[in-house]
C-alpha positions in Angstrom: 0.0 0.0 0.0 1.4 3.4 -1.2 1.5 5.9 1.9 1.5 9.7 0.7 5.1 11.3 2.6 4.1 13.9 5.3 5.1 16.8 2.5 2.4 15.8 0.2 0.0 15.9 3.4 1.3 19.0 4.5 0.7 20.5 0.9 -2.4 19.4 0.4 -3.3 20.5 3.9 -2.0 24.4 3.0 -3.6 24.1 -0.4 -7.2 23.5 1.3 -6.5 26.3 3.8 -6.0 28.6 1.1 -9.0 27.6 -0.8 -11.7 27.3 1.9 -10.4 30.8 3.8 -12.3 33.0 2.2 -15.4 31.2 2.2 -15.0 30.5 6.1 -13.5 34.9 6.3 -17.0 35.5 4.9 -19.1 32.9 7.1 -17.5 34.9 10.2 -18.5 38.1 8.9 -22.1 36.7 8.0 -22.1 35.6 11.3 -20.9 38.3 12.8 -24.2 40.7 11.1 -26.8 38.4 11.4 -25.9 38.1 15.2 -26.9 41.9 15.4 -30.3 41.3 14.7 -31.1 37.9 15.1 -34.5 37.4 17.0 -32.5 35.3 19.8 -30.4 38.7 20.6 -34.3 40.1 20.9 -35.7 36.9 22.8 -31.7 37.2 25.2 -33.1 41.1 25.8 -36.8 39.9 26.7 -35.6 37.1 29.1 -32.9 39.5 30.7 -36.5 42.1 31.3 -38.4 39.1 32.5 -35.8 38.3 34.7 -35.5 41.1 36.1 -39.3 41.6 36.9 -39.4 38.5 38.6 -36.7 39.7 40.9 -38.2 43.2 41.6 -41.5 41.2 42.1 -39.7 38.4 44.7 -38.0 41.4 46.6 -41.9 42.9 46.5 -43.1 40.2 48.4 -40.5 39.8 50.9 -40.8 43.8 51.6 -44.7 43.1 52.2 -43.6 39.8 54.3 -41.4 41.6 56.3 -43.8 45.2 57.1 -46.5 42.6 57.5 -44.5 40.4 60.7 -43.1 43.6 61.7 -46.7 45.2 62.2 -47.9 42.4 63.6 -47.5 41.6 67.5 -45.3 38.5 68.0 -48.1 35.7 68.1 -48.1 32.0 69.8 -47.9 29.3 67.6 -52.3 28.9 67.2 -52.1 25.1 67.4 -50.0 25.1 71.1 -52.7 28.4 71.9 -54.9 26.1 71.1 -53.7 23.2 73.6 -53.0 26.5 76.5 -56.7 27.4 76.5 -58.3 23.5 76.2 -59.5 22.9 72.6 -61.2 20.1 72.4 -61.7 17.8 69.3 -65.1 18.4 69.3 -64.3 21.9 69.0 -62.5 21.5 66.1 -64.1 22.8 62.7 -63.7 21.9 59.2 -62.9 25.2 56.9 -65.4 26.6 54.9 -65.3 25.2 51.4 -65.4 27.4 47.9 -66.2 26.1 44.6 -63.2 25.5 42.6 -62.3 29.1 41.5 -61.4 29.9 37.3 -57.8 30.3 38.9 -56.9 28.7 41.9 -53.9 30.2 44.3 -50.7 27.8 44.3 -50.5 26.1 47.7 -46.8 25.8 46.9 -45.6 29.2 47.3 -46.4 28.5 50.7 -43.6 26.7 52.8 -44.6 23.5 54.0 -47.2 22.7 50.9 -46.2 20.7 48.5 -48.1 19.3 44.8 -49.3 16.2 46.9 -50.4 18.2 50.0 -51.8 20.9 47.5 -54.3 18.3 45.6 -55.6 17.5 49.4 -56.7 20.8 50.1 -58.1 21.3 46.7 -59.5 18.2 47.8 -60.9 19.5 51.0 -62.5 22.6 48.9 -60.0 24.7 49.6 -59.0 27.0 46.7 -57.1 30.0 47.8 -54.5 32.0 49.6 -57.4 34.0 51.3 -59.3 31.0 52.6 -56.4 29.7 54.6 -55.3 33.0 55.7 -59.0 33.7 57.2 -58.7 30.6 59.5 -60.1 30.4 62.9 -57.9 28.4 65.6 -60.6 25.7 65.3 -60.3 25.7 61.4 -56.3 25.2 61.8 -56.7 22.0 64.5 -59.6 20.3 62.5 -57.2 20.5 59.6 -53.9 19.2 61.4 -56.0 17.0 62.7 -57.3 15.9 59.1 -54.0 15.5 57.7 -51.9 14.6 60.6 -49.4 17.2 60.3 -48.6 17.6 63.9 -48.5 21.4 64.0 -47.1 22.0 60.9 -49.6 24.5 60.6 -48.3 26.3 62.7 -44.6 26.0 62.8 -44.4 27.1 59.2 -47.3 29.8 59.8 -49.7 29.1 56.5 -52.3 31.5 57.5 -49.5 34.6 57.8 -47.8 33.1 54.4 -51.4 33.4 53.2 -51.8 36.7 54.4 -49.3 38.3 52.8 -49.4 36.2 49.4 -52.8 37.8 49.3 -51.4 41.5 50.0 -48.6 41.2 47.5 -51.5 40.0 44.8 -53.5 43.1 45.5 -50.3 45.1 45.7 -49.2 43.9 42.2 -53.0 44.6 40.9 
């Protein structure tokens, strides 16, 4: 078998390099304008706004999350209250329910609520931030209760979560 010497691969090696570098000089420049205006420079800009929102909307919330605990007096977790002042399981009260709104609040913006434990709730007829944030003592026991959560109700505060979910919707309106 007849191997070409390396001089004959070097000069056909040049000899394609000299041909194809203009036509890859010009790609680059092609390149190079198209990139100006191409619509994913326009959909980079758009993300880069959305982004952005989203941020100034987070630190939105957290401002409203933080004047809301700071105007409120420092509270007992309900669910011990409860157990201070002798609430009884007959006392407890199952929430009111809502027909299933045209858009429901997402239970997972809330700490502690997951998809699973979201589908419950919707489950139980309950449908929005405002719901649980209305919630009587009794309300909050019949539902730990319910679910056997063990005062996670209250250690991870759903109705204040609630509460200011809500005021950050109305603020955004």
């Amino acid at each position: 078998m007849y191997w070409p010497s390396p001089c004959a691969w070097s000069g056909a090696v040049e000899t394609s390099q000299r041909i194809f570098q203009p036509i890859i000089d010009d790609f680059e420049q092609r390149a190079e304008r198209y990139s100006e205006t191409a619509p994913a420079t326009k959909a980079r800009a758009a993300t880069k706004t959305l982004i952005a929102e989203a941020q100034t909307f987070a630190r939105d919330v957290t401002d409203i999350a933080a004047r809301t605990v700071d105007a409120e007096p420092e509270k007992v977790d309900p669910v011990a209250e409860d157990a201070a002042t002798g609430l009884m399981p007959e006392d407890f009260r199952q929430p009111k329910t809502i027909a299933r709104p045209s858009k429901p609040s997402d239970f997972k913006a809330i700490t502690g609520i997951g998809p699973k434990l979201e589908k419950v709730l919707n489950g139980l007829g309950i449908w929005t931030f405002a719901q649980v944030a209305a919630w009587a003592p009794e309300e909050i026991a019949w539902v730990e209760d319910y679910l056997s959560l063990n005062g996670r109700i209250g250690r991870d505060e759903w109705p204040r979560q609630a509460a200011a979910l809500v005021l950050a919707a109305k603020a955004k309106k």
